[in-house]
Gaussian input, Z-matrix of N, CA and C with variables (Angstrom, degrees):
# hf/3-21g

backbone

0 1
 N
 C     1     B1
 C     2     B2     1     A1
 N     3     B3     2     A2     1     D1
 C     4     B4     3     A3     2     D2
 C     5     B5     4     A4     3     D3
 N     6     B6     5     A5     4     D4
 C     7     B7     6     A6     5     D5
 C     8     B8     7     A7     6     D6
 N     9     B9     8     A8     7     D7
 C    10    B10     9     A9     8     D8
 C    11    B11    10    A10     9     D9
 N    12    B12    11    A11    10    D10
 C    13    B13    12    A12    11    D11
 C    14    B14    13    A13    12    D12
 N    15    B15    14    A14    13    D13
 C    16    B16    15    A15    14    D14
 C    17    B17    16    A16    15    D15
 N    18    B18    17    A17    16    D16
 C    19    B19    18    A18    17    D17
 C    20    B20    19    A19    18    D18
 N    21    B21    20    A20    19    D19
 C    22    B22    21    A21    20    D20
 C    23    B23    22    A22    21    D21
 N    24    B24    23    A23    22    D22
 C    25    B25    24    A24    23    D23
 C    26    B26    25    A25    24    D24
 N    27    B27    26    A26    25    D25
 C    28    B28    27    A27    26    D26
 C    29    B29    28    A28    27    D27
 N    30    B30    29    A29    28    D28
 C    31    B31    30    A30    29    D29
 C    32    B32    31    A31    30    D30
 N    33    B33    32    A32    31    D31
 C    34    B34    33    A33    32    D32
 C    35    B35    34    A34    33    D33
 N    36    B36    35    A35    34    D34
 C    37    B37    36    A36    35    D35
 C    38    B38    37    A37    36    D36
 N    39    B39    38    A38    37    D37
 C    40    B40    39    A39    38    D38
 C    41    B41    40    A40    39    D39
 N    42    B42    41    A41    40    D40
 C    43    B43    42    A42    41    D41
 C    44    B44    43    A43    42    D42
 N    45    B45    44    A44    43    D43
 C    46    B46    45    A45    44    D44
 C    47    B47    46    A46    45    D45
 N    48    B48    47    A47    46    D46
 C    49    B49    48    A48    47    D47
 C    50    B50    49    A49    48    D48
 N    51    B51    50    A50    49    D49
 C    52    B52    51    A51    50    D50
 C    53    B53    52    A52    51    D51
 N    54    B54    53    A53    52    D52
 C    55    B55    54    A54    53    D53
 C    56    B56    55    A55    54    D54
 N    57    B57    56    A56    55    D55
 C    58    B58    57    A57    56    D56
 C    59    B59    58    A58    57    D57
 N    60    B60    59    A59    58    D58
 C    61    B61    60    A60    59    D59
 C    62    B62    61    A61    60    D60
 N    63    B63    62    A62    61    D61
 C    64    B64    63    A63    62    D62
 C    65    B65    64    A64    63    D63
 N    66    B66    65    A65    64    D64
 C    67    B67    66    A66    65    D65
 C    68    B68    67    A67    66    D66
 N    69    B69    68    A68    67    D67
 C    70    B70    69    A69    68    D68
 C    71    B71    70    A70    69    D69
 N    72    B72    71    A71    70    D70
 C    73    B73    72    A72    71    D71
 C    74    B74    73    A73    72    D72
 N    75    B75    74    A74    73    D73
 C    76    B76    75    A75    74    D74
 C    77    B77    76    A76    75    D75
 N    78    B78    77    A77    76    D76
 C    79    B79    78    A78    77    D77
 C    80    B80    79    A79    78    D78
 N    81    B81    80    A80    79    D79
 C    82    B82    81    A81    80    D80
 C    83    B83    82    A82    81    D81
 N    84    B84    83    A83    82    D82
 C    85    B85    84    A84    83    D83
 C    86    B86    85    A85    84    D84
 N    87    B87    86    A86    85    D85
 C    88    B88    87    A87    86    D86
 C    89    B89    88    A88    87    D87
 N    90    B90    89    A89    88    D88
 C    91    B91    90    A90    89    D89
 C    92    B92    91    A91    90    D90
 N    93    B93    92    A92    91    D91
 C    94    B94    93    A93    92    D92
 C    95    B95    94    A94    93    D93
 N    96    B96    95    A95    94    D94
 C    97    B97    96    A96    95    D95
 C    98    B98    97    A97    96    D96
 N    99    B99    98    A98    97    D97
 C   100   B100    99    A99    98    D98
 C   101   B101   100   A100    99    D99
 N   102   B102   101   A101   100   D100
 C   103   B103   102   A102   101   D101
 C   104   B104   103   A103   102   D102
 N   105   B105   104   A104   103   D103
 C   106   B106   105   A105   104   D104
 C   107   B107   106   A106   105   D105
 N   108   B108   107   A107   106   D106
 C   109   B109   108   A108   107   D107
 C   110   B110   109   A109   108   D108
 N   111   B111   110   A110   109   D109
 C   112   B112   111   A111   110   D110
 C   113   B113   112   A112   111   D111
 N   114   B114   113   A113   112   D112
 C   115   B115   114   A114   113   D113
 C   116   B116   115   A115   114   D114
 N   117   B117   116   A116   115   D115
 C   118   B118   117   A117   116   D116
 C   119   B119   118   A118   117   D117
 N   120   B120   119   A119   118   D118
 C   121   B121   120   A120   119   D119
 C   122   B122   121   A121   120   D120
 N   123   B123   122   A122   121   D121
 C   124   B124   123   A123   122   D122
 C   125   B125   124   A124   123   D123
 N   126   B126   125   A125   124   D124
 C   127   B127   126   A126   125   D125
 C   128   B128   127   A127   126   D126
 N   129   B129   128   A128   127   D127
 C   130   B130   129   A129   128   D128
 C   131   B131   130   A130   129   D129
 N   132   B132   131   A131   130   D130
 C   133   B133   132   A132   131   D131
 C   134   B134   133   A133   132   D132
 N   135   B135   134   A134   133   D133
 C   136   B136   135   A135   134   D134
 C   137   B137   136   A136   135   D135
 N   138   B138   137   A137   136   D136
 C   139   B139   138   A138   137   D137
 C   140   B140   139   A139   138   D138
 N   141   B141   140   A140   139   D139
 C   142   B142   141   A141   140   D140
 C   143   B143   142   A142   141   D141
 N   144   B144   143   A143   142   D142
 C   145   B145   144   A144   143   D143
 C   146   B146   145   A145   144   D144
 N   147   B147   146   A146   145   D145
 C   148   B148   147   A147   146   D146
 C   149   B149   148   A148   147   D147
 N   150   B150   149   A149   148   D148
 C   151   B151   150   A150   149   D149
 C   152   B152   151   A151   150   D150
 N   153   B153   152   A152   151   D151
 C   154   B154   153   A153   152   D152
 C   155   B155   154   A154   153   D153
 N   156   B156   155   A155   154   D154
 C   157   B157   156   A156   155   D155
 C   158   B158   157   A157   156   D156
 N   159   B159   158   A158   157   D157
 C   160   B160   159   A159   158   D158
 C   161   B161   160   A160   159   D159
 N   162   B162   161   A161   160   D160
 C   163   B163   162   A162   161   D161
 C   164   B164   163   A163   162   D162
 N   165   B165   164   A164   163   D163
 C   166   B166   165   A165   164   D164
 C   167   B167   166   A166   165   D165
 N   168   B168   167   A167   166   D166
 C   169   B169   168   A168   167   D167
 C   170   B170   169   A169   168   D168
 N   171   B171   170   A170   169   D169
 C   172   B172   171   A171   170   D170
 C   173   B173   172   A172   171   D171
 N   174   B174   173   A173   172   D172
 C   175   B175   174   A174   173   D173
 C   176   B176   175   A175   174   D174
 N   177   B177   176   A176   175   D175
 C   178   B178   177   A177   176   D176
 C   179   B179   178   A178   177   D177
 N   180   B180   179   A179   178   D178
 C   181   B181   180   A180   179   D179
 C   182   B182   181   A181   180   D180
 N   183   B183   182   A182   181   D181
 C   184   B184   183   A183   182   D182
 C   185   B185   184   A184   183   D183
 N   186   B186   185   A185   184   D184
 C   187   B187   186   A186   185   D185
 C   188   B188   187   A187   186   D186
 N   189   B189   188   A188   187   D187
 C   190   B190   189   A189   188   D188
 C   191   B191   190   A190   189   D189
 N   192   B192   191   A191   190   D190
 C   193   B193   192   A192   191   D191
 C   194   B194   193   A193   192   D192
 N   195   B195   194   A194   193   D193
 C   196   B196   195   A195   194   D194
 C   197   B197   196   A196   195   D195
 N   198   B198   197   A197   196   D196
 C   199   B199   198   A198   197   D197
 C   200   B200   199   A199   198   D198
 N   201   B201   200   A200   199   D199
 C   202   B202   201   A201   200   D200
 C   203   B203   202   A202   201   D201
 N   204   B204   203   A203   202   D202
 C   205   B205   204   A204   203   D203
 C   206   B206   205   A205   204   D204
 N   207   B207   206   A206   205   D205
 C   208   B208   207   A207   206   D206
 C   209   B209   208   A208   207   D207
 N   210   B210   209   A209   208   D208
 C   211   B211   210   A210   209   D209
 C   212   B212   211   A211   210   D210
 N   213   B213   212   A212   211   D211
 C   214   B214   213   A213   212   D212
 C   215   B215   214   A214   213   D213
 N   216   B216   215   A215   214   D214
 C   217   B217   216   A216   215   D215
 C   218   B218   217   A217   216   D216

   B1=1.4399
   B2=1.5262
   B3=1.1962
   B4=1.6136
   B5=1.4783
   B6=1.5486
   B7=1.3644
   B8=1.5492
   B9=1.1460
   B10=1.2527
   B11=1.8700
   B12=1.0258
   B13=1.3600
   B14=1.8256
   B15=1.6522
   B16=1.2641
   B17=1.5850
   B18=1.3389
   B19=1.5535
   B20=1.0934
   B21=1.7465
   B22=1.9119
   B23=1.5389
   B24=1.5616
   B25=1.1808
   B26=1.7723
   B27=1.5498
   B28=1.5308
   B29=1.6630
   B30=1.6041
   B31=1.1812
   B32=1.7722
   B33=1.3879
   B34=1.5417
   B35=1.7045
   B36=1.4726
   B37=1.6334
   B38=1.8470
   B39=0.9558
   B40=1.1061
   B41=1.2886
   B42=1.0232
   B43=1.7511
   B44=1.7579
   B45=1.6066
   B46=1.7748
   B47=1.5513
   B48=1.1823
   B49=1.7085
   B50=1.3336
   B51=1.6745
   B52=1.7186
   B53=1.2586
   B54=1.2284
   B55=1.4752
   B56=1.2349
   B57=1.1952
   B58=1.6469
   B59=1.7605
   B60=1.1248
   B61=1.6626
   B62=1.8301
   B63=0.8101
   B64=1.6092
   B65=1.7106
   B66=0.9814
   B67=1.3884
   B68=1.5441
   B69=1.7841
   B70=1.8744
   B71=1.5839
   B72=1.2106
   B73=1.6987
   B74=1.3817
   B75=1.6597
   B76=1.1910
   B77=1.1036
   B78=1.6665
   B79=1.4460
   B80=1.9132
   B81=1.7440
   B82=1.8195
   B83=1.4807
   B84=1.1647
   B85=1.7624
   B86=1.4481
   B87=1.6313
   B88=1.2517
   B89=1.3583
   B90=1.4597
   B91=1.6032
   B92=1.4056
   B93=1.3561
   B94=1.6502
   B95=1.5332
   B96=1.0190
   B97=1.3848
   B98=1.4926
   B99=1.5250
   B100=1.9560
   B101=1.3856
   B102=1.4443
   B103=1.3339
   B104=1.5569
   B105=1.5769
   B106=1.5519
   B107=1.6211
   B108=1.2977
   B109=1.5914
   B110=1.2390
   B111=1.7998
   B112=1.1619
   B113=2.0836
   B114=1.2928
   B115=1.8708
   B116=1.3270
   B117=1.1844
   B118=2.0121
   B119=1.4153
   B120=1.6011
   B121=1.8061
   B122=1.5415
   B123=1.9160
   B124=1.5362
   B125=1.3485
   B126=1.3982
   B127=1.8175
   B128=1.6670
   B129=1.6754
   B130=1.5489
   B131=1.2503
   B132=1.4115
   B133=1.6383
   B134=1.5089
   B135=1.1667
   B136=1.7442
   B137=1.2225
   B138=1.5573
   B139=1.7723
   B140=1.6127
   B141=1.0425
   B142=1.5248
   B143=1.4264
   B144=1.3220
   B145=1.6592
   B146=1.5380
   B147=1.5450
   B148=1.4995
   B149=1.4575
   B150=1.4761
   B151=1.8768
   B152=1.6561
   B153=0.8910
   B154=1.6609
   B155=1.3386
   B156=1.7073
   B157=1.2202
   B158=1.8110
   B159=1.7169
   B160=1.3212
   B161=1.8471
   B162=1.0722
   B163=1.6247
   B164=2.0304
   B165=1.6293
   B166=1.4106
   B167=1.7313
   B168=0.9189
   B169=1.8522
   B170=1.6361
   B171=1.4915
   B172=1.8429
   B173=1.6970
   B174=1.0414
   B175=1.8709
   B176=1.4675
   B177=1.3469
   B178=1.4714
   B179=1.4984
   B180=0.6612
   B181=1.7664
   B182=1.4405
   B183=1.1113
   B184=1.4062
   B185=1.6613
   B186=1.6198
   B187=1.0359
   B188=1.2211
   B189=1.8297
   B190=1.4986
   B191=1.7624
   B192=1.5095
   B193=1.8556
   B194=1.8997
   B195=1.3351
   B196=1.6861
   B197=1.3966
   B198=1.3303
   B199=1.8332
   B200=1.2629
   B201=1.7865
   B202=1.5583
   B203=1.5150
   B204=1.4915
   B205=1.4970
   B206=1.7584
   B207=1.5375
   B208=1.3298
   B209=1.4770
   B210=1.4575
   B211=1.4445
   B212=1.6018
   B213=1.8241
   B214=2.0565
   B215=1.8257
   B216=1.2086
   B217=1.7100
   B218=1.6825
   A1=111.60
   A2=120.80
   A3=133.98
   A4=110.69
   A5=91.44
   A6=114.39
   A7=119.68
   A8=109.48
   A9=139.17
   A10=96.58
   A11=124.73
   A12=139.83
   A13=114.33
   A14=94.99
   A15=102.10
   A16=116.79
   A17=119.38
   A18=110.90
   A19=125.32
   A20=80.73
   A21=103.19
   A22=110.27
   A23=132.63
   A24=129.72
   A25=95.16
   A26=113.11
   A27=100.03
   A28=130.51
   A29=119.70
   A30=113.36
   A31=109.25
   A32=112.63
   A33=93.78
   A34=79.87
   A35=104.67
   A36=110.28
   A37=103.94
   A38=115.82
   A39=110.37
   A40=152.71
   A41=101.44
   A42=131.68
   A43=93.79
   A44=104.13
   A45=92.46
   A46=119.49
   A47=109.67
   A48=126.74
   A49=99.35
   A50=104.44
   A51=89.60
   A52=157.99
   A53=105.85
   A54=152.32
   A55=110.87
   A56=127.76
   A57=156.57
   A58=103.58
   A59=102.06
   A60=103.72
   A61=106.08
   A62=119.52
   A63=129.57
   A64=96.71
   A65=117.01
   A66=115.43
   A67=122.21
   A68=97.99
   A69=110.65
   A70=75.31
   A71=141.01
   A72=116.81
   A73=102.73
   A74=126.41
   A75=126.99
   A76=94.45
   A77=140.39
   A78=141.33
   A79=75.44
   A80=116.65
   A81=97.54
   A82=112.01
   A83=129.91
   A84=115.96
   A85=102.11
   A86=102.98
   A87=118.73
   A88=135.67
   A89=98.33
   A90=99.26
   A91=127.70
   A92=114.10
   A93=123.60
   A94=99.68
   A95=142.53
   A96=113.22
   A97=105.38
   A98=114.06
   A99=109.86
   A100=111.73
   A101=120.15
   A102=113.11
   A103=119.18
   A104=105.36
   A105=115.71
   A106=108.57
   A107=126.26
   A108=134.56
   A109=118.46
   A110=106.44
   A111=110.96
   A112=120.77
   A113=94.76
   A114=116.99
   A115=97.01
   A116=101.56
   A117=114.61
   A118=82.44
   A119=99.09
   A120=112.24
   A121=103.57
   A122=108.87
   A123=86.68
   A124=122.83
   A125=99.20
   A126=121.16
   A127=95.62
   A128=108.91
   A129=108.54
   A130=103.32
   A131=110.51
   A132=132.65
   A133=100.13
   A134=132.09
   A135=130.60
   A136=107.09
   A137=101.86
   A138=127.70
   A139=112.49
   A140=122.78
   A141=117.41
   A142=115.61
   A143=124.94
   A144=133.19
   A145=100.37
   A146=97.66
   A147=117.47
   A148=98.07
   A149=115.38
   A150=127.57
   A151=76.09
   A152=143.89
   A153=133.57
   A154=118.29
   A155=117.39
   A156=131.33
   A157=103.14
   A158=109.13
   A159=119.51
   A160=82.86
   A161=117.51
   A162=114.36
   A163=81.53
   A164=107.57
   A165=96.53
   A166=87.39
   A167=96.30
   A168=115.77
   A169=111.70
   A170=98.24
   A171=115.46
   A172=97.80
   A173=115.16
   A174=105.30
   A175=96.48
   A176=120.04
   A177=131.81
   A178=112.72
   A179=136.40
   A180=141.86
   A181=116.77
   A182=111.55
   A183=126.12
   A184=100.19
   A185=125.00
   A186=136.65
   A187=105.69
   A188=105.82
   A189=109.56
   A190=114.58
   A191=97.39
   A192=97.01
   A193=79.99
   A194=93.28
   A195=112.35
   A196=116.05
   A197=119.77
   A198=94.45
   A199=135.21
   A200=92.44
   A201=100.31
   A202=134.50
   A203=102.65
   A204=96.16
   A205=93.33
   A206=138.55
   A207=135.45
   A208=115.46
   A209=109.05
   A210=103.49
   A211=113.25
   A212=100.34
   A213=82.19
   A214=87.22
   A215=103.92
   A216=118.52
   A217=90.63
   D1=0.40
   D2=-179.51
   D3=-53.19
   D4=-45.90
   D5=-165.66
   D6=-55.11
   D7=-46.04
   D8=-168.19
   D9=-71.81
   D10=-45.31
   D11=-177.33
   D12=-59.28
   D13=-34.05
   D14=-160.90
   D15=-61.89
   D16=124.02
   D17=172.67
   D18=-87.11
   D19=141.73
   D20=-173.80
   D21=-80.03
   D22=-58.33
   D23=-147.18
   D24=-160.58
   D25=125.12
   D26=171.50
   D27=42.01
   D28=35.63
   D29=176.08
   D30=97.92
   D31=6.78
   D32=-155.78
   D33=-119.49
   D34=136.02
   D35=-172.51
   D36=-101.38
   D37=152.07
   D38=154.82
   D39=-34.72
   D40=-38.05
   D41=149.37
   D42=-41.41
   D43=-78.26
   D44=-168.76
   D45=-46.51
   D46=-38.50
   D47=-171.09
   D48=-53.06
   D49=-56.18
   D50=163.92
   D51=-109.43
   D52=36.48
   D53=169.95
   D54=-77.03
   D55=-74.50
   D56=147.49
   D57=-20.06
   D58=-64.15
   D59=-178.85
   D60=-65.00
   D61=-32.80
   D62=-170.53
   D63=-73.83
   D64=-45.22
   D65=-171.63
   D66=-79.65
   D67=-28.34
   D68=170.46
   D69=-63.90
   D70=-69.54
   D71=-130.79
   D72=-65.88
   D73=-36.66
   D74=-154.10
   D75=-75.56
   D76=-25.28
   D77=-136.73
   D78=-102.73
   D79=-79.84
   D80=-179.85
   D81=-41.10
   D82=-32.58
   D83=176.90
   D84=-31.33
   D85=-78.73
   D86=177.93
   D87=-28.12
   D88=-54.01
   D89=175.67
   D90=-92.72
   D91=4.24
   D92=148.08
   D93=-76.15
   D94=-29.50
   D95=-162.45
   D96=-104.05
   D97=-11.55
   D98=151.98
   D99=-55.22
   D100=-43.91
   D101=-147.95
   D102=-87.48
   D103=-18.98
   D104=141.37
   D105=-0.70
   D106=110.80
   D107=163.50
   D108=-59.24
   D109=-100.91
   D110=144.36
   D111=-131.62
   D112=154.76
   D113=176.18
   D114=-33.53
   D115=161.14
   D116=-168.42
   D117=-79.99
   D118=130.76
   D119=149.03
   D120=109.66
   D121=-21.53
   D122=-178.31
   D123=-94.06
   D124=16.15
   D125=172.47
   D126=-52.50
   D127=-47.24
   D128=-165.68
   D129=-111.05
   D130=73.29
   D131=-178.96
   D132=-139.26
   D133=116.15
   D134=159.98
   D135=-134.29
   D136=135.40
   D137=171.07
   D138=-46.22
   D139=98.18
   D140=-177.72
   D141=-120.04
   D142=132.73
   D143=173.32
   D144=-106.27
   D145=134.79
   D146=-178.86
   D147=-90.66
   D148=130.08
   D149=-165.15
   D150=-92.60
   D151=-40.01
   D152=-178.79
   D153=-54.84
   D154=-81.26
   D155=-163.70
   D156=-75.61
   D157=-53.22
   D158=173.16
   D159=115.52
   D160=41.63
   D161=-164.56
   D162=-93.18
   D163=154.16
   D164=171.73
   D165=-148.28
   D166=145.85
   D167=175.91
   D168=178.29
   D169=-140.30
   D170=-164.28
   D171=-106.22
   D172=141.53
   D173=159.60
   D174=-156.57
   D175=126.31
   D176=152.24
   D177=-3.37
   D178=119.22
   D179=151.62
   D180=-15.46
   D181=-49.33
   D182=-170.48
   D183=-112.58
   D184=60.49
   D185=177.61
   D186=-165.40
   D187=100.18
   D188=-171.68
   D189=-94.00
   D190=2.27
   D191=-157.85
   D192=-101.40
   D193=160.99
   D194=172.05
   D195=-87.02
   D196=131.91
   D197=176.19
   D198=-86.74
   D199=4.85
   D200=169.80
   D201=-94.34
   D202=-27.35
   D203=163.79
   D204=-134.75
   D205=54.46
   D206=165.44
   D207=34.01
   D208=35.21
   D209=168.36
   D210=-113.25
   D211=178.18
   D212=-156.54
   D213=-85.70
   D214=163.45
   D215=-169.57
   D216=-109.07

């Protein structure tokens, strides 16, 4: 455990050096996983109102029928 003690520069032990480094990684962990847009798949998600039923929610992109009364939206 000496090792760990030993100083690098002005008071700062090795121990801090890698202390310090542990915390930059956890800190980019972090801020890649804010910057997330959006989750796989809800790219091909759009808000759609059915002019028939008046149904309103999510439907695939490539999903022209309504699921409330099967007409095309």
């Amino acid at each position: 455990m000496d090792i760990l003690n030993t100083e690098l520069i002005a008071g700062i032990t090795l121990l801090h050096a890698f202390l310090a480094v542990f915390v930059v990684l956890i800190a980019g962990i972090a801020v890649q996983a804010l910057r997330k847009d959006k989750l796989a798949g809800q790219d091909l998600q759009r808000e759609a109102t059915c002019p028939h039923c008046g149904w309103k929610g999510r439907l695939s992109k490539y999903q022209r029928k309504c699921p409330g009364c099967n007409q095309q939206v």
